[in-house]
N, C-alpha and C positions, 0 to 999 in steps of 0.2 A: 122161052128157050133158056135153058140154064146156063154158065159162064161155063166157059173151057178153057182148063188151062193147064200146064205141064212145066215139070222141073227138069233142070238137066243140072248132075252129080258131075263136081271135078273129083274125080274116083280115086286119084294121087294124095287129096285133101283129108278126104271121108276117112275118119279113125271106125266106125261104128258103134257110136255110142247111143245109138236108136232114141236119142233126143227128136228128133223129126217125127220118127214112128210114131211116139206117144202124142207127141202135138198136136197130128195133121187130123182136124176134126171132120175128113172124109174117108180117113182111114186106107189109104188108099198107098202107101209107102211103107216100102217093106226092107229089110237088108236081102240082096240077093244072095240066096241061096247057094249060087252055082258059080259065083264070081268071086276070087278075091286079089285086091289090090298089090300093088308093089310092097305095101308093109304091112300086109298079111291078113287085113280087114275085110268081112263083107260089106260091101259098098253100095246108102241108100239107093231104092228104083223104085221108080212106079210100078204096083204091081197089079193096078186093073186101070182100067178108065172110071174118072169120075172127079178126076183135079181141078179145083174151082180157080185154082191161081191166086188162093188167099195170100201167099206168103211166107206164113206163119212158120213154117218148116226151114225158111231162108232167116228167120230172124232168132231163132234157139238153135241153130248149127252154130257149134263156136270155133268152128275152121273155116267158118266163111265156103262151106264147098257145093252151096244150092244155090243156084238161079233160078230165079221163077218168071216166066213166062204166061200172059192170058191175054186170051185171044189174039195170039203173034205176037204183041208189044211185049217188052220186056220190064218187069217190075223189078223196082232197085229198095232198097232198105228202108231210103226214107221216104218213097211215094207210097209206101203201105202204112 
């Protein structure tokens, strides 16, 4: 059974500089389309299932505004 995992975006944070997008080697992070933030960004989401909770999207955001989560526990910076 493969890991499952999910990000949740401080949306106030997210400039949109689709650093995350290009990283996430599940491909699976997108800027929302249909959302934009209090300063004027569209702000990273998941935009299918299939987040493994590597990380990797929380560690090249350089506003700090991804939390990664897998399977419920929460992964921090440096346990990845």
């Amino acid at each position: 059974m493969p890991v499952k995992g999910r990000i949740e975006v401080k949306e106030l944070l997210c400039k949109g500089c689709e650093l995350c997008v290009g990283a996430c080697p599940q491909h699976v992070i997108i800027l929302s389309p249909d959302r934009i933030n209090a300063k004027g960004y569209h702000p990273a989401t998941l935009a299918v299932e299939g987040c493994t909770g590597c990380g990797i999207c929380s560690l090249v955001c350089p506003e700090a505004a991804i939390t990664v989560y897998r399977d419920g526990s929460k992964i921090n910076k440096l346990n990845v």
